[in-house]
mmCIF file as Biopython writes it, N, C-alpha, C and O atoms, coordinates in Angstrom:
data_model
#
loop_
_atom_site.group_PDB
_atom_site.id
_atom_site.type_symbol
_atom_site.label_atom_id
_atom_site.label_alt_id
_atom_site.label_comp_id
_atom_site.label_asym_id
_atom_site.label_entity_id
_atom_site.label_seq_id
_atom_site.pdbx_PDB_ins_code
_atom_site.Cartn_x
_atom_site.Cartn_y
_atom_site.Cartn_z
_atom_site.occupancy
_atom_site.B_iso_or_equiv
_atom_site.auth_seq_id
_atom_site.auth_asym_id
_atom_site.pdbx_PDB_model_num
ATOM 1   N N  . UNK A ? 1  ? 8.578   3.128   9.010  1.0 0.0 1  A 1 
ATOM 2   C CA . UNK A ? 1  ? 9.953   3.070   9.430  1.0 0.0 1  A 1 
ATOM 3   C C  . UNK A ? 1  ? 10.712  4.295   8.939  1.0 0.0 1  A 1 
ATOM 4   O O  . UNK A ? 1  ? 11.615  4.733   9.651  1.0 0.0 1  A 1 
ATOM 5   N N  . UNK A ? 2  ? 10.448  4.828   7.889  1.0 0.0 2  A 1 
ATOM 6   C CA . UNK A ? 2  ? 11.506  5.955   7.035  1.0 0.0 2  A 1 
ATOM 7   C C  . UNK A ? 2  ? 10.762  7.090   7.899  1.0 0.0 2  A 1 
ATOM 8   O O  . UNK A ? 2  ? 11.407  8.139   7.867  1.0 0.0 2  A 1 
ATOM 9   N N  . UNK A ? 3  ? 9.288   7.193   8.853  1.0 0.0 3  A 1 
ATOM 10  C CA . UNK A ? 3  ? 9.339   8.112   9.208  1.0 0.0 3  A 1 
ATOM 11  C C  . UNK A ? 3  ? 9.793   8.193   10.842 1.0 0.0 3  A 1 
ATOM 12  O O  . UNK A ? 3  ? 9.496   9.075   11.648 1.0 0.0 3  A 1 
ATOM 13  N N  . UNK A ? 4  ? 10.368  7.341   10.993 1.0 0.0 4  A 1 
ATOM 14  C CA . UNK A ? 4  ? 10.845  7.354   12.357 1.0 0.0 4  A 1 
ATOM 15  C C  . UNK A ? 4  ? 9.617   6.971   13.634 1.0 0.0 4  A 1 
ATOM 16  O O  . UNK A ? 4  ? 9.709   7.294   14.819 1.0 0.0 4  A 1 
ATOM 17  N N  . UNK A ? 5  ? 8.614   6.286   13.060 1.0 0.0 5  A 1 
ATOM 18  C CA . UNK A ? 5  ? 7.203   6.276   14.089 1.0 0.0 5  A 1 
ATOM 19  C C  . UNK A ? 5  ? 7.567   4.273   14.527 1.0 0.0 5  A 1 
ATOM 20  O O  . UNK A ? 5  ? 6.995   3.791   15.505 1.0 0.0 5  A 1 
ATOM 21  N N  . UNK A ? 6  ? 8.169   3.719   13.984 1.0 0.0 6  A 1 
ATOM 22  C CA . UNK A ? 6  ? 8.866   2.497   14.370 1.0 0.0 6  A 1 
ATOM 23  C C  . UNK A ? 6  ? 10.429  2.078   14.007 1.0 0.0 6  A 1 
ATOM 24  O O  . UNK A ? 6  ? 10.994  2.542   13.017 1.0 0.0 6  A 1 
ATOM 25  N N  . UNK A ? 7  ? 10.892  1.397   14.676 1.0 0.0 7  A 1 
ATOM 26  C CA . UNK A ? 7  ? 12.444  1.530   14.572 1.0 0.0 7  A 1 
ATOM 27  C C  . UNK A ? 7  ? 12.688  0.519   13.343 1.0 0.0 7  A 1 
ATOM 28  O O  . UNK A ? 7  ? 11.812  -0.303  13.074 1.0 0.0 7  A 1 
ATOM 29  N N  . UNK A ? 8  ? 13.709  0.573   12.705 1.0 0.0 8  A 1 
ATOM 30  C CA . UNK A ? 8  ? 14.246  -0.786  11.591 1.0 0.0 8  A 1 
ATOM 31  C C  . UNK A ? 8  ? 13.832  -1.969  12.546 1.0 0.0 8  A 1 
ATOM 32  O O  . UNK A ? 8  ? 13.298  -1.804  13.642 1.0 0.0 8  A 1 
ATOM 33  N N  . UNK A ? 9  ? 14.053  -2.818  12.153 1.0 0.0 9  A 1 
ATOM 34  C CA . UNK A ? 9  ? 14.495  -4.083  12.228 1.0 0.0 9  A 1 
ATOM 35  C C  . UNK A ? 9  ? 15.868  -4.636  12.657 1.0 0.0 9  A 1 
ATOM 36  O O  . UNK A ? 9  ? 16.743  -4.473  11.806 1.0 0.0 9  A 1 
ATOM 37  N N  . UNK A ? 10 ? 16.342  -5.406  14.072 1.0 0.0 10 A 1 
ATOM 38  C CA . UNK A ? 10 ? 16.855  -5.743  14.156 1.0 0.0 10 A 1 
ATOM 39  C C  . UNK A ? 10 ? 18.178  -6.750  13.628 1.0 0.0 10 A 1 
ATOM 40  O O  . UNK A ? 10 ? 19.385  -6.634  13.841 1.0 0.0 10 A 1 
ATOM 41  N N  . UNK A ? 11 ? 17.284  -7.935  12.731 1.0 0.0 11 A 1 
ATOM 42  C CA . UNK A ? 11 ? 18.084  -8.306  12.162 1.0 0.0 11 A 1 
ATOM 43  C C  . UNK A ? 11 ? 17.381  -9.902  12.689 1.0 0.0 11 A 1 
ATOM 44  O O  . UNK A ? 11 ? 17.532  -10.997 12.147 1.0 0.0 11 A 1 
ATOM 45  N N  . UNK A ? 12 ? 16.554  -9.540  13.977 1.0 0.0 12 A 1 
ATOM 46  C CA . UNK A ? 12 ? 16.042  -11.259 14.127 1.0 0.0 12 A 1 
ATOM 47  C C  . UNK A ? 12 ? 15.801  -11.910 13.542 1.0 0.0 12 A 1 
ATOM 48  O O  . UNK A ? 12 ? 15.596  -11.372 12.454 1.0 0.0 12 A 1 
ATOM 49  N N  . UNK A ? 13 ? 15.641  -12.971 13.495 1.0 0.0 13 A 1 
ATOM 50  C CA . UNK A ? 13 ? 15.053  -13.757 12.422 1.0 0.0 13 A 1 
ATOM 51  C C  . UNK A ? 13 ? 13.716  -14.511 13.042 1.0 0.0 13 A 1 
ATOM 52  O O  . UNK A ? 13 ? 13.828  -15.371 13.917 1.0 0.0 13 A 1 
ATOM 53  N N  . UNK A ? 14 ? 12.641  -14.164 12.584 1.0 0.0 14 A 1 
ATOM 54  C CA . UNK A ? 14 ? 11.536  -14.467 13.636 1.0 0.0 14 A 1 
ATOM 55  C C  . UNK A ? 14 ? 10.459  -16.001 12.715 1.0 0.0 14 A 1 
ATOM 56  O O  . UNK A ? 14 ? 10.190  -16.144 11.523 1.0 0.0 14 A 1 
ATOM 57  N N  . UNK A ? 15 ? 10.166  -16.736 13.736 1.0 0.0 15 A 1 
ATOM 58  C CA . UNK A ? 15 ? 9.420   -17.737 12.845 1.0 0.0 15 A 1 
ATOM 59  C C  . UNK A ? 15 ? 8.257   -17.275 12.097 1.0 0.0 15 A 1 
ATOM 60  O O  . UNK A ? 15 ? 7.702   -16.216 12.390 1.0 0.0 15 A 1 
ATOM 61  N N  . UNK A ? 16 ? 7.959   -17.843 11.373 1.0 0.0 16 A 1 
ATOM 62  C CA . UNK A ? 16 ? 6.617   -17.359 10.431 1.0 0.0 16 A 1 
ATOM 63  C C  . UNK A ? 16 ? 5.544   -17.765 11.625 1.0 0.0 16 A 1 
ATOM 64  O O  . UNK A ? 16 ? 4.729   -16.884 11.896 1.0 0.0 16 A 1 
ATOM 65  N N  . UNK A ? 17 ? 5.462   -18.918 12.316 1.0 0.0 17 A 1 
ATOM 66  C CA . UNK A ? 17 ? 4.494   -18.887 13.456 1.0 0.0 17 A 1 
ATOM 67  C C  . UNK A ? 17 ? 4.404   -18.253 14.438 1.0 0.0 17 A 1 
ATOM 68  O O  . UNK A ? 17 ? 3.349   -18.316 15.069 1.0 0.0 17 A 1 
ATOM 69  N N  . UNK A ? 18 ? 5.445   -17.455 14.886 1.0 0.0 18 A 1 
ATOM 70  C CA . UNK A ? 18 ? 4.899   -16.839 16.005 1.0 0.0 18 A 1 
ATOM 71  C C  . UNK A ? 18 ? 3.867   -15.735 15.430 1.0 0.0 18 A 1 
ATOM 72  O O  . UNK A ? 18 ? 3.660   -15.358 14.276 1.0 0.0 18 A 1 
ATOM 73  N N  . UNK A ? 19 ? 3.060   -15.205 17.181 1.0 0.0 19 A 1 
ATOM 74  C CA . UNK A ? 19 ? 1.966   -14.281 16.456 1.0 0.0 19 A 1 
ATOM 75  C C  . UNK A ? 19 ? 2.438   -13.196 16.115 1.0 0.0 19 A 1 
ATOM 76  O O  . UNK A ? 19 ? 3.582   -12.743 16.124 1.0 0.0 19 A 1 
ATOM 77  N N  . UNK A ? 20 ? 0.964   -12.606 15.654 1.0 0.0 20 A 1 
ATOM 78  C CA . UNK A ? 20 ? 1.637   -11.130 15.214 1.0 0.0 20 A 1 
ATOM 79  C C  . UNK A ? 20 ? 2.516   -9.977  16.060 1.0 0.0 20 A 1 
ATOM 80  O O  . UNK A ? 20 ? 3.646   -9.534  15.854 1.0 0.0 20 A 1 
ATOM 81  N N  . UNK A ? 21 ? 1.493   -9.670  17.129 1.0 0.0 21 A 1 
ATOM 82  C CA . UNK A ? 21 ? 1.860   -8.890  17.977 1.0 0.0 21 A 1 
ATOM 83  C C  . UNK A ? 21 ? 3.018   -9.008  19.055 1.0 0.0 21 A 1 
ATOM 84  O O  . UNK A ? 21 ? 3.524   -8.103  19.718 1.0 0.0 21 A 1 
ATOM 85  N N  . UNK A ? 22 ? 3.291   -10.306 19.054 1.0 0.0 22 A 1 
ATOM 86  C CA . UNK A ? 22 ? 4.951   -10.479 19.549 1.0 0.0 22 A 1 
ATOM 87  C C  . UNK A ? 22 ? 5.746   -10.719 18.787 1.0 0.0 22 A 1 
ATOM 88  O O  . UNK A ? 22 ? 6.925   -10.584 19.114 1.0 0.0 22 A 1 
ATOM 89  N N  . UNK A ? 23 ? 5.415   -11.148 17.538 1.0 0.0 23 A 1 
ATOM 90  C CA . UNK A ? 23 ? 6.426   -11.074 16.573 1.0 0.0 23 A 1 
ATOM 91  C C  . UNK A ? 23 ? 7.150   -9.656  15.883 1.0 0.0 23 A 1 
ATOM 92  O O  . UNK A ? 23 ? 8.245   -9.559  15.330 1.0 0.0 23 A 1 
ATOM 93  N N  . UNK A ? 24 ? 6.049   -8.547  16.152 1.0 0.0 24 A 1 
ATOM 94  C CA . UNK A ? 24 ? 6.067   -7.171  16.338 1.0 0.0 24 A 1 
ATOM 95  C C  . UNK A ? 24 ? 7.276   -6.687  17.265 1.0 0.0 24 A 1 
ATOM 96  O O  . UNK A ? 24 ? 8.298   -6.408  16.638 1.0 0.0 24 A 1 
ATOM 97  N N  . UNK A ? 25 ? 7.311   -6.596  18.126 1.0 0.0 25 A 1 
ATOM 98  C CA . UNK A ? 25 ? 8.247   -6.767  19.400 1.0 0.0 25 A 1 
ATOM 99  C C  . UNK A ? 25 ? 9.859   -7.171  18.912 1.0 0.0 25 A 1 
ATOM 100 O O  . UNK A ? 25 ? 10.793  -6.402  18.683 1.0 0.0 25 A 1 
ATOM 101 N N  . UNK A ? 26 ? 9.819   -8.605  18.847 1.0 0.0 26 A 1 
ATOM 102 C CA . UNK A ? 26 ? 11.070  -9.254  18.663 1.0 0.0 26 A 1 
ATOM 103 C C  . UNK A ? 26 ? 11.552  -8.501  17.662 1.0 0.0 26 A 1 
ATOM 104 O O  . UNK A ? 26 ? 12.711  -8.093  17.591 1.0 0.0 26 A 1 
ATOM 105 N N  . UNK A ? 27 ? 10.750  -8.318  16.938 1.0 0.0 27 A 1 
ATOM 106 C CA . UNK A ? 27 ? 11.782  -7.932  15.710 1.0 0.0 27 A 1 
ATOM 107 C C  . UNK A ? 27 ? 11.971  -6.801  15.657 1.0 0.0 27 A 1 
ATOM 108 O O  . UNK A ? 27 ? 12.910  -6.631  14.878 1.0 0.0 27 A 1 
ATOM 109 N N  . UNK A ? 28 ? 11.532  -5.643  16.138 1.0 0.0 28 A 1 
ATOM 110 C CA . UNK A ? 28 ? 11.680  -4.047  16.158 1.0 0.0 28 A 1 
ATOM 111 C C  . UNK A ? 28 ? 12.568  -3.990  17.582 1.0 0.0 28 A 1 
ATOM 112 O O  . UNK A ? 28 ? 13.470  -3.168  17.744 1.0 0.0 28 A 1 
ATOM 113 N N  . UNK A ? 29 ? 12.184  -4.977  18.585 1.0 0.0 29 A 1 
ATOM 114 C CA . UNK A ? 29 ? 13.086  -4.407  20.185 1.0 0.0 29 A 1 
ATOM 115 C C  . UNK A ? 29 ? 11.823  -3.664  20.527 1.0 0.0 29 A 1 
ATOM 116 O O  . UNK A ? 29 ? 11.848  -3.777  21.753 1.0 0.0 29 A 1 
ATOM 117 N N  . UNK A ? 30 ? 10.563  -2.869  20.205 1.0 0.0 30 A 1 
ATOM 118 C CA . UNK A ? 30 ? 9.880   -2.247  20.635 1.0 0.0 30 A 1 
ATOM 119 C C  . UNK A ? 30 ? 8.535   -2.326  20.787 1.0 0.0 30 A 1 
ATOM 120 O O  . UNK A ? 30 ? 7.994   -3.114  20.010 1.0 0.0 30 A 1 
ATOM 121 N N  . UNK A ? 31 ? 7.849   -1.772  21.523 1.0 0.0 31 A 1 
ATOM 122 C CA . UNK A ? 31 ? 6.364   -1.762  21.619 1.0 0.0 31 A 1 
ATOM 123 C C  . UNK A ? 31 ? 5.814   -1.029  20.102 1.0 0.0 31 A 1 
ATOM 124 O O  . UNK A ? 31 ? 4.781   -1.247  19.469 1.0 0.0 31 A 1 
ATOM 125 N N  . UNK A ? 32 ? 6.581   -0.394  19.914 1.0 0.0 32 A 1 
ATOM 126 C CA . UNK A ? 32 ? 5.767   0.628   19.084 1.0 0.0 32 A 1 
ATOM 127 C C  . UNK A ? 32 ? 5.685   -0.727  16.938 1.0 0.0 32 A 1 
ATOM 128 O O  . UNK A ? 32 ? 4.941   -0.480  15.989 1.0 0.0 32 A 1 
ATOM 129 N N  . UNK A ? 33 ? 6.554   -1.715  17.012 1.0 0.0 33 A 1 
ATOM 130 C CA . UNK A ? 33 ? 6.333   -2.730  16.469 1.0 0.0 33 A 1 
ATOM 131 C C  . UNK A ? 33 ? 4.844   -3.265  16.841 1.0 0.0 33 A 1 
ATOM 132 O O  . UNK A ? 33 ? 3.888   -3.076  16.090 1.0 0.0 33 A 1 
ATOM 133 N N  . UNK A ? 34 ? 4.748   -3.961  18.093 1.0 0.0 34 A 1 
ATOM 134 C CA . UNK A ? 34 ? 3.422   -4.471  17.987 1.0 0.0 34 A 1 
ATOM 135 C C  . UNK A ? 34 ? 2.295   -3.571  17.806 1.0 0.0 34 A 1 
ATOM 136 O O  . UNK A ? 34 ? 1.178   -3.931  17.434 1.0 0.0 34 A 1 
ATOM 137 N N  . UNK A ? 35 ? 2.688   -2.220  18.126 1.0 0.0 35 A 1 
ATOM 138 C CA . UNK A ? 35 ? 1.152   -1.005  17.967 1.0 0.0 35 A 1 
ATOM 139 C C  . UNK A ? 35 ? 1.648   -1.268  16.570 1.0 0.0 35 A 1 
ATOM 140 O O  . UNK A ? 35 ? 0.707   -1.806  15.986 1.0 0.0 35 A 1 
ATOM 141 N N  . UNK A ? 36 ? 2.559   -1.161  15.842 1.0 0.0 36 A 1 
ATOM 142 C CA . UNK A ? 36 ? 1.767   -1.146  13.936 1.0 0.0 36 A 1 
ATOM 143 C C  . UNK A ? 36 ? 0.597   -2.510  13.661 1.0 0.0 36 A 1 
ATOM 144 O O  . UNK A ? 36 ? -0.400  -2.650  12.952 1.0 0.0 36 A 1 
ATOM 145 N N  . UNK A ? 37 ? 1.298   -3.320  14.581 1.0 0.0 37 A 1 
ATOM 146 C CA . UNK A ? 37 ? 0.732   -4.650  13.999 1.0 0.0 37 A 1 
ATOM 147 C C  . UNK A ? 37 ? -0.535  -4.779  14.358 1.0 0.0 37 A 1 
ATOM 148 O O  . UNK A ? 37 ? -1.085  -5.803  13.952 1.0 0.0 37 A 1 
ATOM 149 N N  . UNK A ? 38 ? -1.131  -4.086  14.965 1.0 0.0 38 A 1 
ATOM 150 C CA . UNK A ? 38 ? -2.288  -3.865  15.803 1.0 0.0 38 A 1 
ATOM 151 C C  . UNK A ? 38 ? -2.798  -2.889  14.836 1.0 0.0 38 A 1 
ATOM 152 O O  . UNK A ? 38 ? -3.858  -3.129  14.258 1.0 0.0 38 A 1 
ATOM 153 N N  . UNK A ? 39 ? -2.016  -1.598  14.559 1.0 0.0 39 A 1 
ATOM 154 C CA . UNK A ? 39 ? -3.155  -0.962  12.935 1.0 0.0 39 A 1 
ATOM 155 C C  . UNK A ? 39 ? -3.437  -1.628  12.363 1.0 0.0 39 A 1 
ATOM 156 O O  . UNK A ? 39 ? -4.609  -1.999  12.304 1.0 0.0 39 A 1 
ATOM 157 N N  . UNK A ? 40 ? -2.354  -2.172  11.561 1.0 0.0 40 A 1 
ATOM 158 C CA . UNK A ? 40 ? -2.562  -3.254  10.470 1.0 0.0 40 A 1 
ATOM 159 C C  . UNK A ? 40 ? -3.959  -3.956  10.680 1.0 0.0 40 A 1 
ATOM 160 O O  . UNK A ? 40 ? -5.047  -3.587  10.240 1.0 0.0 40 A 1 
ATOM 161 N N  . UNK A ? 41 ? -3.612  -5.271  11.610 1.0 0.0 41 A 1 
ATOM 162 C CA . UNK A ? 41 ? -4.893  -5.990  11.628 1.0 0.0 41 A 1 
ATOM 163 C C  . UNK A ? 41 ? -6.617  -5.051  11.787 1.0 0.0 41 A 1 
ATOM 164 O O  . UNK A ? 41 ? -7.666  -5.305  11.195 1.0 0.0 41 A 1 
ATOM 165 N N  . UNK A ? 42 ? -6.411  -4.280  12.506 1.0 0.0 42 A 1 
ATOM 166 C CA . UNK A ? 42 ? -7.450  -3.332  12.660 1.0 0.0 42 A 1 
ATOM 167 C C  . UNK A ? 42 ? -7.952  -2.813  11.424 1.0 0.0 42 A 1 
ATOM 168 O O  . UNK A ? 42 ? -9.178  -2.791  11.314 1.0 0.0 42 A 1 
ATOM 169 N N  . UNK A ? 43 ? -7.036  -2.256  10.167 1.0 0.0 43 A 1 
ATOM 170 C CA . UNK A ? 43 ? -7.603  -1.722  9.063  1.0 0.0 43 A 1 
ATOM 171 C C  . UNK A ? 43 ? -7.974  -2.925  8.268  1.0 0.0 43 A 1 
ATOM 172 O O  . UNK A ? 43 ? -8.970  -2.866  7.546  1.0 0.0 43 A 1 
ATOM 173 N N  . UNK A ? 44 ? -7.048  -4.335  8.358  1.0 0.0 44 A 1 
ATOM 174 C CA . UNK A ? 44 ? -7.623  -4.970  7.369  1.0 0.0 44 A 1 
ATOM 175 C C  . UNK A ? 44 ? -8.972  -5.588  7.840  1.0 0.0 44 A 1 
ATOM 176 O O  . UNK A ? 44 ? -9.817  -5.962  7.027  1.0 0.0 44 A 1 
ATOM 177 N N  . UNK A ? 45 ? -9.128  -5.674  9.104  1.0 0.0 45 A 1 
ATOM 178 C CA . UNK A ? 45 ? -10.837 -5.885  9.595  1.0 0.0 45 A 1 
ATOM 179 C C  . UNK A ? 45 ? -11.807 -5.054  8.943  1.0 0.0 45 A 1 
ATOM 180 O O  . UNK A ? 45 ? -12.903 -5.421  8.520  1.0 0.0 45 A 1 
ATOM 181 N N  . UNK A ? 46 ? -11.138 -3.503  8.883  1.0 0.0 46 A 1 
ATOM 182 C CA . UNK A ? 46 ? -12.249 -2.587  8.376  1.0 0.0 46 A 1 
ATOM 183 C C  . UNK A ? 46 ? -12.124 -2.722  6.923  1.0 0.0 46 A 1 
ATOM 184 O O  . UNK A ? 46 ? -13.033 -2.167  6.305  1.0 0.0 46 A 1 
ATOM 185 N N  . UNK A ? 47 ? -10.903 -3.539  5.950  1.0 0.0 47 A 1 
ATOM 186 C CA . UNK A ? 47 ? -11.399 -3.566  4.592  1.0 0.0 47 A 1 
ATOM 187 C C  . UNK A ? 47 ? -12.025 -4.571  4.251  1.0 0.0 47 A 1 
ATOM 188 O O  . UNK A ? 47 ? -12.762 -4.487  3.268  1.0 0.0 47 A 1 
ATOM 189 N N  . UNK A ? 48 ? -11.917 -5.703  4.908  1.0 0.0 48 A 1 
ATOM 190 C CA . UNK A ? 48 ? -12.244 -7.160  4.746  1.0 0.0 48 A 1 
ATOM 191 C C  . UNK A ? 48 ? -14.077 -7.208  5.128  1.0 0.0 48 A 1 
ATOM 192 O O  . UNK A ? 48 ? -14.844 -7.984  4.559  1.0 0.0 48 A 1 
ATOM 193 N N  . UNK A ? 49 ? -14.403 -6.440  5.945  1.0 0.0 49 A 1 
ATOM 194 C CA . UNK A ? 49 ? -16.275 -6.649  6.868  1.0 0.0 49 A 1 
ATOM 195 C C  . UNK A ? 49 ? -17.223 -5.629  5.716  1.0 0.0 49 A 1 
ATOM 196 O O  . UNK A ? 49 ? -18.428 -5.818  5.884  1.0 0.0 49 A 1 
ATOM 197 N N  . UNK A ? 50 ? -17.018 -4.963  4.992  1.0 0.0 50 A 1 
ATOM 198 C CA . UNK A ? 50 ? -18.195 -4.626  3.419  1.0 0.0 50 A 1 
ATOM 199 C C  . UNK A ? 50 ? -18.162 -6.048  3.071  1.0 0.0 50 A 1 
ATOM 200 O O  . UNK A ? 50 ? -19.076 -6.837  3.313  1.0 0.0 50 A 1 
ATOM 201 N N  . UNK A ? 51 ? -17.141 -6.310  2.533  1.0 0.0 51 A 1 
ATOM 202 C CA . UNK A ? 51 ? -17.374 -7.993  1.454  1.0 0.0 51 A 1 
ATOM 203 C C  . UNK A ? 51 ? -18.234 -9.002  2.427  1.0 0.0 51 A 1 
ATOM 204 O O  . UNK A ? 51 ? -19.302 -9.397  1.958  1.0 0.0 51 A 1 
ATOM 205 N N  . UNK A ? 52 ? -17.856 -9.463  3.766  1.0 0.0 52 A 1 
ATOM 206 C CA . UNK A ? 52 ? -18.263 -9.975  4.715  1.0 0.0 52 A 1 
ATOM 207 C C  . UNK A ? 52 ? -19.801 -10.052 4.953  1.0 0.0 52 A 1 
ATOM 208 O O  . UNK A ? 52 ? -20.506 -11.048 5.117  1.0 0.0 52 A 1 
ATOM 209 N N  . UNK A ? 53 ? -20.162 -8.611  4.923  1.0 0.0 53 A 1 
ATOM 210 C CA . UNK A ? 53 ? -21.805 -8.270  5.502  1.0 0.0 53 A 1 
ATOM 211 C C  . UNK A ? 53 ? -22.431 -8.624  4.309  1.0 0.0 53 A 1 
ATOM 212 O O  . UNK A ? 53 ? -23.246 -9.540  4.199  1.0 0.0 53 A 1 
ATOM 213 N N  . UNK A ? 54 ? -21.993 -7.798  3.301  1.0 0.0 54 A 1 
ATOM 214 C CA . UNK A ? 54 ? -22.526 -8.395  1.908  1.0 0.0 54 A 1 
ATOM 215 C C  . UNK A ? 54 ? -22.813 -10.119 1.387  1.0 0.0 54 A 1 
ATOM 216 O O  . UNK A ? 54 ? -23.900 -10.544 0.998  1.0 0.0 54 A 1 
ATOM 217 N N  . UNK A ? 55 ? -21.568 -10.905 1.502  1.0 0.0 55 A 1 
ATOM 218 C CA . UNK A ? 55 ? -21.895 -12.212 1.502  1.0 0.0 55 A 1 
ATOM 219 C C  . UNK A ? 55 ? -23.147 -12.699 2.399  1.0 0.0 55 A 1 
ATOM 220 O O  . UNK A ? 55 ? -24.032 -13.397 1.904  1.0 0.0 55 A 1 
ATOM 221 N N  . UNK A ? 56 ? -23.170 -12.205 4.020  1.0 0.0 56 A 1 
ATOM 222 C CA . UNK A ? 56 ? -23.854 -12.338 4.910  1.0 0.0 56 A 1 
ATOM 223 C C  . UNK A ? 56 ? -25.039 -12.124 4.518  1.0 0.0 56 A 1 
ATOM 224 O O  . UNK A ? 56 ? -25.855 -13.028 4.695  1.0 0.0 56 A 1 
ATOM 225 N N  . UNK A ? 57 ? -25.381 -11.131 4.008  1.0 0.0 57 A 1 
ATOM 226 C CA . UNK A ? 57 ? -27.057 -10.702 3.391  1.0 0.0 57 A 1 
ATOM 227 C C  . UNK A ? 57 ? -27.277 -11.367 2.359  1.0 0.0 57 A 1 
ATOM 228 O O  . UNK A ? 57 ? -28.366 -11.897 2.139  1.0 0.0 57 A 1 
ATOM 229 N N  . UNK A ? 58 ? -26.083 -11.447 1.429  1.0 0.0 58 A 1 
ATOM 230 C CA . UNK A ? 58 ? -26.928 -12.717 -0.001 1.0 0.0 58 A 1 
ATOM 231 C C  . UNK A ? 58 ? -27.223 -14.487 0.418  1.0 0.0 58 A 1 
ATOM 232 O O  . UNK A ? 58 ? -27.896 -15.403 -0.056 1.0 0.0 58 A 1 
ATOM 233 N N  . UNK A ? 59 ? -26.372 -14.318 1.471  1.0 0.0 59 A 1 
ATOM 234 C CA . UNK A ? 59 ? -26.588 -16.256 1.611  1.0 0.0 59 A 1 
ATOM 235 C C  . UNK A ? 59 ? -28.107 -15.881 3.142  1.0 0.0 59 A 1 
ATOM 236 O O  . UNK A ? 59 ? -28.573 -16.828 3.774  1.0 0.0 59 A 1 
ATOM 237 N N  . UNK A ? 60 ? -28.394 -14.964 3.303  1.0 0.0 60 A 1 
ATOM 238 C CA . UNK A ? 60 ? -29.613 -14.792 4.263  1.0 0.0 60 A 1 
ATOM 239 C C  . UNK A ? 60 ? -30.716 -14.678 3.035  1.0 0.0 60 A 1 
ATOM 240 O O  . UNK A ? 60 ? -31.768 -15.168 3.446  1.0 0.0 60 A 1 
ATOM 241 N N  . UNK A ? 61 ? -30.841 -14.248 1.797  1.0 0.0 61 A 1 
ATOM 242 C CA . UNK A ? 61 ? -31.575 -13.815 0.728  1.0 0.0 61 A 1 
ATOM 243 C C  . UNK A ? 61 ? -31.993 -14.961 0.360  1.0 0.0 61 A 1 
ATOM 244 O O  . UNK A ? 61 ? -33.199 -15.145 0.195  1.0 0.0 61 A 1 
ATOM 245 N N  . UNK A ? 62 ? -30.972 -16.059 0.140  1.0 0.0 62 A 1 
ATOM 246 C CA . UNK A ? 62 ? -31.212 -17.416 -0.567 1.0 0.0 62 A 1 
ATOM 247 C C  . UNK A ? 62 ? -31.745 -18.292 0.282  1.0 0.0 62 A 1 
ATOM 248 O O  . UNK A ? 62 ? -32.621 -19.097 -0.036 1.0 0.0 62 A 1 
ATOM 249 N N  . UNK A ? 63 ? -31.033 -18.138 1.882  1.0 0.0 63 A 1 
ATOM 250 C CA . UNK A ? 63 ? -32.085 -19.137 2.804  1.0 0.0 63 A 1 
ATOM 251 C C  . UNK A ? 63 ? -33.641 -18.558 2.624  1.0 0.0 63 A 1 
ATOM 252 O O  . UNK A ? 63 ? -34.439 -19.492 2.541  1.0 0.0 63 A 1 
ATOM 253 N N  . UNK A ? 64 ? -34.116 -17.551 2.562  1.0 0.0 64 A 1 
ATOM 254 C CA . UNK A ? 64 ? -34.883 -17.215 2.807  1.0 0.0 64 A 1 
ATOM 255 C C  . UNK A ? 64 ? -35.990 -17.484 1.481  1.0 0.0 64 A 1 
ATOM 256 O O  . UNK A ? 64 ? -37.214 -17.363 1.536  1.0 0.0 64 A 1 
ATOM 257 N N  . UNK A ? 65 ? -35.256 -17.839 0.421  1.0 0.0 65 A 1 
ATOM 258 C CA . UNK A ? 65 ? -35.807 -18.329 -1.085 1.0 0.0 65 A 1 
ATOM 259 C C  . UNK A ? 65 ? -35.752 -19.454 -1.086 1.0 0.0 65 A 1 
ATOM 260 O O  . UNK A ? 65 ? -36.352 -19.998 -2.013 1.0 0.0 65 A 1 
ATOM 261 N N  . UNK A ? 66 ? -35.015 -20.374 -0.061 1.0 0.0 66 A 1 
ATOM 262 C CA . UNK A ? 66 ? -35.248 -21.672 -0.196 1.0 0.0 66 A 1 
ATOM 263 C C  . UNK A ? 66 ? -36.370 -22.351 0.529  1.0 0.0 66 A 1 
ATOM 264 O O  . UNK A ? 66 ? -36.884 -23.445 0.297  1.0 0.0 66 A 1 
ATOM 265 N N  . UNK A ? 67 ? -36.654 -21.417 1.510  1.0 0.0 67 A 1 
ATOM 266 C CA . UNK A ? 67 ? -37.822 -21.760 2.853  1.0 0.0 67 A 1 
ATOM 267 C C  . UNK A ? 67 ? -39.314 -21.346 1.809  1.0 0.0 67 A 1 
ATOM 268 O O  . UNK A ? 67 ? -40.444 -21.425 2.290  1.0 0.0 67 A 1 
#
C-alpha cells in the first residue's frame, strides 16, 4: 500500500467469511486487492509444501516399516 501497487482501504467493513479474493476487491474498490491476495496465498503454498512433502515421505517411511 505505501508503495502505491494497491490502494488503502476503503473503510468497508468486510465479514471475516467472505473469501479471500473478493474480500480483496470490496475492500480496496480494486482488482489489484484481489491480485495481492492471490500472491499471498500463492507464496504461502510455496512456504507451507517443504514441511508438507517432508511429513509425506516420513509417514510413507513408517507405512513402509509397518508392512
Amino acid at each position: 500500500m505505501n508503495l502505491g501497487l494497491v490502494p488503502l482501504c476503503n473503510g468497508t467493513v468486510i465479514p471475516w467469511t467472505m473469501p479471500p479474493i473478493i474480500s480483496g476487491f470490496l475492500a480496496t474498490g480494486s482488482i489489484a486487492g484481489s491480485m495481492l491476495q492471490v500472491i499471498n496465498i500463492i507464496l504461502d503454498i510455496l512456504i507451507y509444501l517443504p514441511f508438507i512433502v517432508a511429513l509425506n515421505k516420513r509417514q510413507l517411511i513408517e507405512e513402509d516399516k509397518a508392512e
